[in-house]
Structures are given as structure tokens and as C-alpha cells.
DRENGU-116148 format. One record per residue: residue in three letters; z, x, y of N, C-alpha, C in turn. Coordinates in steps of 0.05 Angstrom, whole numbers. Layout:
<rs>
R  residuo     nzz     nxx     nyy    cazz    caxx    cayy     czz     cxx     cyy
R      ALA       Z       X       Y       Z       X       Y       Z       X       Y
...
</rs>
This chain:
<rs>
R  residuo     nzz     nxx     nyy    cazz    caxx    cayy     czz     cxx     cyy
R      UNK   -1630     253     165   -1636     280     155   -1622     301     173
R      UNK   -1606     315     165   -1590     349     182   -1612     361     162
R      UNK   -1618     382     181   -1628     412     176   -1599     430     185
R      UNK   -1594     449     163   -1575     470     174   -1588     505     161
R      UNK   -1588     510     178   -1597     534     187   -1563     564     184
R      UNK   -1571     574     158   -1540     589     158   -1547     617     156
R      UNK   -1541     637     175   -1551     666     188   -1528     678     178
R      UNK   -1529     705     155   -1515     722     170   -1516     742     190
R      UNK   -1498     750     203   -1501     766     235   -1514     785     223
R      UNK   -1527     799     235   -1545     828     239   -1527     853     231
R      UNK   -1542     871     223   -1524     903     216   -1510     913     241
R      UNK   -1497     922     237   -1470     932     249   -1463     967     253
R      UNK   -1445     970     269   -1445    1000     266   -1415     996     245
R      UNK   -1413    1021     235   -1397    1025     208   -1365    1009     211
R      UNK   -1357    1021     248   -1332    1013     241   -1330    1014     275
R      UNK   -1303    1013     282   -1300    1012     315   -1266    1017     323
R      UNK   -1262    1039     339   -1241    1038     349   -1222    1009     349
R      UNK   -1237     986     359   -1214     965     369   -1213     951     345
R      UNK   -1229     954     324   -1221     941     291   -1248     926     289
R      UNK   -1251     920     267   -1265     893     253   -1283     882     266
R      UNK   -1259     866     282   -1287     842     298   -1284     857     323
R      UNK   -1282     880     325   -1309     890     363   -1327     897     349
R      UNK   -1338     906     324   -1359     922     317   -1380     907     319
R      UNK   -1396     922     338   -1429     920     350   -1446     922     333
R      UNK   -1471     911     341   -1496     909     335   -1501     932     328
R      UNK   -1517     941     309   -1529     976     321   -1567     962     336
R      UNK   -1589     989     336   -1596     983     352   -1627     959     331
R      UNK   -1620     975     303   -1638     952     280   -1628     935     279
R      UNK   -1595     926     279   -1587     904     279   -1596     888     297
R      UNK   -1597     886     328   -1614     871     347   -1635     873     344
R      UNK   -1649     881     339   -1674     880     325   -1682     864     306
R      UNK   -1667     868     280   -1671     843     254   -1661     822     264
R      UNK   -1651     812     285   -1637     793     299   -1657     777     314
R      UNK   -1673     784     327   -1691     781     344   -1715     770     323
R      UNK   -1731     789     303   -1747     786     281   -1735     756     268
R      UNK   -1709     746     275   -1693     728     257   -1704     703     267
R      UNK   -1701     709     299   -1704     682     307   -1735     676     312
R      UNK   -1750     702     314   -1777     694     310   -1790     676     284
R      UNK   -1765     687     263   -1784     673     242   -1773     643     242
R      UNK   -1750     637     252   -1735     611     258   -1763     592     273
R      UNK   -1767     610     293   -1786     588     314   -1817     596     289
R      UNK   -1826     612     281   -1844     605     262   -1847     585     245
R      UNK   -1828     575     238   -1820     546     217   -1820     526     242
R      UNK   -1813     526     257   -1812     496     282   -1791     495     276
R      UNK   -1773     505     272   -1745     493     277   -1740     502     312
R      UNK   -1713     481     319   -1703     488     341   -1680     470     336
R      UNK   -1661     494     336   -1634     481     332   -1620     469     360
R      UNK   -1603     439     346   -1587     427     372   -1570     438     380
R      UNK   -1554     456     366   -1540     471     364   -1531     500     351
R      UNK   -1529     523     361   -1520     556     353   -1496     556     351
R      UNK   -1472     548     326   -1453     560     318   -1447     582     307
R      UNK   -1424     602     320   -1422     626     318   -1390     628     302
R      UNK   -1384     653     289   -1363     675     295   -1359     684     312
R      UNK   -1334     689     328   -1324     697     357   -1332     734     342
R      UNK   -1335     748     322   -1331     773     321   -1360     783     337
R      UNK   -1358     809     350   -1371     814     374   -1401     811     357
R      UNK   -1410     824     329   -1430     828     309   -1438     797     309
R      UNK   -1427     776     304   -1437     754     299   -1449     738     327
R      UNK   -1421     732     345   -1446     725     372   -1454     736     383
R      UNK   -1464     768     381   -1477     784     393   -1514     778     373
R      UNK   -1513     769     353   -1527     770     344   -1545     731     346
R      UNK   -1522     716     346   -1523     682     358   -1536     686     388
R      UNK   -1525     707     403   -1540     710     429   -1572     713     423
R      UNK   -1579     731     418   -1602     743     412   -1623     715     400
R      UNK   -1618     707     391   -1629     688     368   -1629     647     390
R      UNK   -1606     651     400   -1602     636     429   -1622     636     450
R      UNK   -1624     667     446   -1644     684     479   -1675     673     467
R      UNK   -1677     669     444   -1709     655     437   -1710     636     431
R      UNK   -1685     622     423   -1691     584     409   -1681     564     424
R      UNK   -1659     579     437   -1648     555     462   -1643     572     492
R      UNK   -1664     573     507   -1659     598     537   -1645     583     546
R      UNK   -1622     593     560   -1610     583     579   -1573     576     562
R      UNK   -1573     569     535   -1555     564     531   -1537     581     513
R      UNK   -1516     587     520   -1503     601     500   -1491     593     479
R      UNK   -1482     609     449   -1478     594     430   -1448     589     423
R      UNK   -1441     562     415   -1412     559     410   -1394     578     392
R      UNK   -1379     587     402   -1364     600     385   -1338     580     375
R      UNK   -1335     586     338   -1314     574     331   -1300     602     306
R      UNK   -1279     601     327   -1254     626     308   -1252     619     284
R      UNK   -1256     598     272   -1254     594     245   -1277     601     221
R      UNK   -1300     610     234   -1324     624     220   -1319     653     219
R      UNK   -1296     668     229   -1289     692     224   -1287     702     189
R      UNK   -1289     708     177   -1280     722     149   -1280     691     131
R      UNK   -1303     671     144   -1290     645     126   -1307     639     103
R      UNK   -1279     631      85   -1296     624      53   -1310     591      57
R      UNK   -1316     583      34   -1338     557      33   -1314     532      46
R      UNK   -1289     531      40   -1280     501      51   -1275     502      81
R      UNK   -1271     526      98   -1270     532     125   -1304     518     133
R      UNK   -1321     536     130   -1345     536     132   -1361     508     126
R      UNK   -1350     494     113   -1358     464     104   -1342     442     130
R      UNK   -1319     454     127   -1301     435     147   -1315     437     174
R      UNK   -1324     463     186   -1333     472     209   -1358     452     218
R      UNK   -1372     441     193   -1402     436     193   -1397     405     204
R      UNK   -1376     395     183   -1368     370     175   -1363     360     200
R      UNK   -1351     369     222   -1339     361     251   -1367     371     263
R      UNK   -1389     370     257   -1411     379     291   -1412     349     293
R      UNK   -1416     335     314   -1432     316     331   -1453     303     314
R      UNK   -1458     281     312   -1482     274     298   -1502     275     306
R      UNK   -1503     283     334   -1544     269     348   -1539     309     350
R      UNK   -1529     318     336   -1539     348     327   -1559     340     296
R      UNK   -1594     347     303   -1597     346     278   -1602     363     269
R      UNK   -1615     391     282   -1610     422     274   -1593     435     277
R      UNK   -1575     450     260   -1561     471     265   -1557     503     260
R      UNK   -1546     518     269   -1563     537     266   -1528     551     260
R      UNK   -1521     567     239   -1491     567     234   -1492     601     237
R      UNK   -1477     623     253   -1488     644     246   -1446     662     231
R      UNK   -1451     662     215   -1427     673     200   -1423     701     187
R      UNK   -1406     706     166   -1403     733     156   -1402     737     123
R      UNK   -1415     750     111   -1408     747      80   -1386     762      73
R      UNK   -1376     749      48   -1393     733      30   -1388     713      29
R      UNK   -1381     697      45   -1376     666      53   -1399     650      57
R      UNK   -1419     667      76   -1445     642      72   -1460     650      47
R      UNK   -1458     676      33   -1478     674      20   -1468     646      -5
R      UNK   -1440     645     -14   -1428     626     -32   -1427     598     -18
R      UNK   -1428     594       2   -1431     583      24   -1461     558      19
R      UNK   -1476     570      28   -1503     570      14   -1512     561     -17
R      UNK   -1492     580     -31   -1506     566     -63   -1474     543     -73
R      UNK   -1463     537     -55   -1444     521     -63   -1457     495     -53
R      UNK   -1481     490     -31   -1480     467     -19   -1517     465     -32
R      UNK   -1522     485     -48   -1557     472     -59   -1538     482     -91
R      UNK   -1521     475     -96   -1508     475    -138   -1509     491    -148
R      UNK   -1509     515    -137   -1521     537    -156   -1541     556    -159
R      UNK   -1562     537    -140   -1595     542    -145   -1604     556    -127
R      UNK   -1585     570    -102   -1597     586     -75   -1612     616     -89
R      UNK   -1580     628     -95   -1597     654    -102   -1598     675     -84
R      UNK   -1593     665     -62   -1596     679     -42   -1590     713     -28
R      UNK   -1598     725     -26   -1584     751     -26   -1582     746      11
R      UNK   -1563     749      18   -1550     747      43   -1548     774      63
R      UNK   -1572     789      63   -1570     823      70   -1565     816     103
R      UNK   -1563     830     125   -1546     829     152   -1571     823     159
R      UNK   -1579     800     178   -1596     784     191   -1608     762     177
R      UNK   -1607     763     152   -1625     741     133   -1602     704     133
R      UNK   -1628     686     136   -1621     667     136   -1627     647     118
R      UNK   -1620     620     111   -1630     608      95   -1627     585     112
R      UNK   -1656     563     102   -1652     524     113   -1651     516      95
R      UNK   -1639     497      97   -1626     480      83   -1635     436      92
R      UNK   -1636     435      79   -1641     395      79   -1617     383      76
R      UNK   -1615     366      90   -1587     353      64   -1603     321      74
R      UNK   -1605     295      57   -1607     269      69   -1584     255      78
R      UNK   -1567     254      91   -1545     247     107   -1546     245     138
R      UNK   -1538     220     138   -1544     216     176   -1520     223     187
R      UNK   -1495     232     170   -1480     246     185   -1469     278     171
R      UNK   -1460     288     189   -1447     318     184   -1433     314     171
R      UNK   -1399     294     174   -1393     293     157   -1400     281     121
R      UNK   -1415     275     122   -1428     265      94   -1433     290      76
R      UNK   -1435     321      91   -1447     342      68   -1419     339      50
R      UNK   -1424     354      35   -1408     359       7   -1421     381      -9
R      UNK   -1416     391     -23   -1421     410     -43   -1440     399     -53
R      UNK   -1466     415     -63   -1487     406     -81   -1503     380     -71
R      UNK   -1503     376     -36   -1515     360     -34   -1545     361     -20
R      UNK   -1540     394     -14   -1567     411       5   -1590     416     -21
R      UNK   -1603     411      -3   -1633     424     -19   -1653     455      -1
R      UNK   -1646     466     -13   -1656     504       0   -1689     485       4
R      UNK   -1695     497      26   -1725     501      40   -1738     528      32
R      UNK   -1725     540      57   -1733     562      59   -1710     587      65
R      UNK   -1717     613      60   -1709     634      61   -1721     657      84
R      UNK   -1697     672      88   -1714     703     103   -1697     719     104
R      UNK   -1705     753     107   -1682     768     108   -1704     793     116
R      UNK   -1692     810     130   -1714     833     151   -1710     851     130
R      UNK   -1735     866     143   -1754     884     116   -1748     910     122
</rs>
């Protein structure tokens, strides 16, 4: 059994001198970030692993969420969760480690939200607003084994 855990990063300020990916947290965004990972450890999850977006919004927001589910460790960043659609994002998953059985993916839409209803068939639904996450099941003893339409949605959240 993988549990994957797929976040998008927290609200953001509009825009930023150095482009795109410096743009920061604002100060709700760390906030619904924080609210994020409380409701993470509300369910008992604890992920083996925090995969991130290198953009400052996404592991600024993997930190935060880090700072309550895993102290001490910071979260992996992989440049290829930047702006990534569903076969980046699948491939990303497909290569974790196997004795990872939680994961916790934190990315950017609208990639996870399609992301998400590409790997439960259809049936997520999900509205993907900046901090909200979705778990996910899949029965496969390895990462690489997901595929499209093979997750089953748990549960949902997204700050109020």
C-alpha cells in the first residue's frame, strides 16, 4: 500500500521582481500552510517523504508543512515539479524509493489538480485552491507500479 499525499503550495504574493518562481508566500499563505499540515497530522499521516517544487512558493510552503510532520528534515526538492503537467508528475512519483510509504508531493496547478483526477479516473473533483490537498491509496508495493486510474481519493482539504 503507498499513500500519496498531493499539496498545492499556499497563496502567493501577485507577482515579484525576480519572476515566477521567487514569488513568496504572503502572510495567509503561511498560514493555510501551516493549517495544511495540521490537518495532515489530524488524519495520522506522516509522510516518508516531502517532495517539492524548487519555486520559492512551493518549498517555502513544503518547509512549513516539514516544520510539523518531519522536524528536523528538510524537503526534497525536484526541478521537475515546476509548471509540471500529469506525465512529469507521474514520472517524478514513479522513481521515489520503495520503503517510502507516505508521500507527501507539494506542486503547482493545474497539474496536480489533473494530476489528481488522472490517477483516481475521473472521480477526484477536486478543486485545487492554494494550500488544499488531497490522499490518495493506491494497492501497489511499488511506486513504480502507479499508473493512471489506479489511486483511490481518501480524503480531501483546502483552507477556509
Amino acid at each position: 500500500m503507498k499513500i500519496l499525499i498531493v499539496m498545492r503550495h499556499a497563496r502567493t504574493e501577485p507577482d515579484s521582481p525576480d519572476g515566477d518562481f521567487a514569488r513568496k508566500l504572503t502572510a495567509k499563505g503561511a498560514a493555510d500552510a501551516a493549517a495544511a499540515a495540521e490537518s495532515v497530522a489530524g488524519l495520522k499521516l506522516s509522510p516518508d517523504r516531502i517532495v517539492t517544487s524548487g519555486a520559492a512558493r512551493a518549498f517555502a510552503t513544503a518547509c512549513i508543512v516539514a516544520g510539523r510532520l518531519q522536524p528536523g528534515k528538510e524537503p526534497i526538492i525536484d526541478s521537475r515539479l515546476y509548471d509540471a503537467e500529469v506525465p512529469a508528475l507521474l514520472h517524478v512519483l514513479q522513481e521515489l524509493p520503495n520503503e517510502c510509504r507516505t508521500v507527501l508531493m507539494v506542486a503547482h496547478n493545474p497539474g496536480v489538480e489533473d494530476f489528481v483526477d488522472q490517477l483516481a479516473a475521473g472521480h477526484a473533483n477536486v478543486a485545487f485552491t492554494p494550500a488544499a490537498f488531497a490522499v490518495m491509496d493506491f494497492d501497489a508495493e511499488a511506486w513504480s507500479d502507479l499508473r493512471p486510474a489506479s489511486g483511490i481519493l481518501r480524503d480531501t482539504w483546502r483552507p477556509v
